[in-house]
C-alpha positions as CSV (number, residue, x, y, z in Angstrom):
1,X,88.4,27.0,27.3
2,X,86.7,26.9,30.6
3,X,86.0,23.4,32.5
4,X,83.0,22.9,33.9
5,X,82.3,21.6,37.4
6,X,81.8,18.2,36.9
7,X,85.4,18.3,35.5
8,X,86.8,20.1,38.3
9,X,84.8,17.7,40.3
10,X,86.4,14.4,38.5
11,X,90.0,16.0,38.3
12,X,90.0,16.7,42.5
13,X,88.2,13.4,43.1
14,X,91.6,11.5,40.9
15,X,94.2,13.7,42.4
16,X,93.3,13.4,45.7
17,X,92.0,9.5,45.9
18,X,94.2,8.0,43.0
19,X,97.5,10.0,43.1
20,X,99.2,7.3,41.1
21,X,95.8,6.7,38.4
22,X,96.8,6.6,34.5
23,X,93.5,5.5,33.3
24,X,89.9,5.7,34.1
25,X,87.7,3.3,32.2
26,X,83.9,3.1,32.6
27,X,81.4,0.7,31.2
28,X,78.2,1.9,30.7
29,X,74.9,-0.2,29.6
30,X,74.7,0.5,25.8
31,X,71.3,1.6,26.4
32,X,71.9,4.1,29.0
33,X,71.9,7.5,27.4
34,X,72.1,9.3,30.7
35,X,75.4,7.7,31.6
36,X,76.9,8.3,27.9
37,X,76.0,11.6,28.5
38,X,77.8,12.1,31.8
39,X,80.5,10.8,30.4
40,X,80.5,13.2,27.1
41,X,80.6,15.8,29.7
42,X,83.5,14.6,31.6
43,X,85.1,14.9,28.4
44,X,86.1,10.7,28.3
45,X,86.6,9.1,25.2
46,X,84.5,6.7,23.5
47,X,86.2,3.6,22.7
48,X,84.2,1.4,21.5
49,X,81.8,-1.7,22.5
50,X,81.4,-4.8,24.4
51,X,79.5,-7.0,22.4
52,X,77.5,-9.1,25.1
53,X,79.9,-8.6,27.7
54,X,77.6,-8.5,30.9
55,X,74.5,-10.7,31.8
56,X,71.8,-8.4,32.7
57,X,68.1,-10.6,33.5
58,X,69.6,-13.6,32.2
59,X,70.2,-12.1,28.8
60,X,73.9,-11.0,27.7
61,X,73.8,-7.4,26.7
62,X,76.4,-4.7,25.2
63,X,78.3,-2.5,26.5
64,X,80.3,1.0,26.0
65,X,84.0,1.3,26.3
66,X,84.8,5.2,27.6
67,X,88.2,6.0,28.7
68,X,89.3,8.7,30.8
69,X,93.5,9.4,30.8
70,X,95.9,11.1,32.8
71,X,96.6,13.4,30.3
72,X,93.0,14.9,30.2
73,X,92.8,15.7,33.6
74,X,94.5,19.3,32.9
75,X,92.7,19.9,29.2
């Protein structure tokens, strides 16, 4: 299976900056399909929601759960 850049990208960015990382979480709006698909491409995995979780204009809003663990960064 060949990784794409952005993977390559992502692995040499964690190597290099966070020798000693385990896990990468991100939290993107639940709204924002262009950051859920960035992370579908990194190959993270989905873990769930944050039901109202950040305050966004004065109103709470949901967030996604994406994970990211050492053990991808050589799949």
């Amino acid at each position: 299976m060949e990784i794409s850049t952005e993977r390559l990208i992502l692995r040499d960015f964690i190597e290099t900056d966070y020798p000693f990382y385990y896990a990468l979480e991100t939290h993107p709006h639940i709204d924002n399909k262009s950051s859920e698909r960035v992370m579908i491409k990194l190959n993270m995995t989905k873990e769930g929601i944050l039901r109202q979780s950040r305050k966004l204009h004065n109103e709470w809003v949901d967030m996604l759960i994406y994970s990211y663990l050492d053990s991808n960064l050589n799949k």
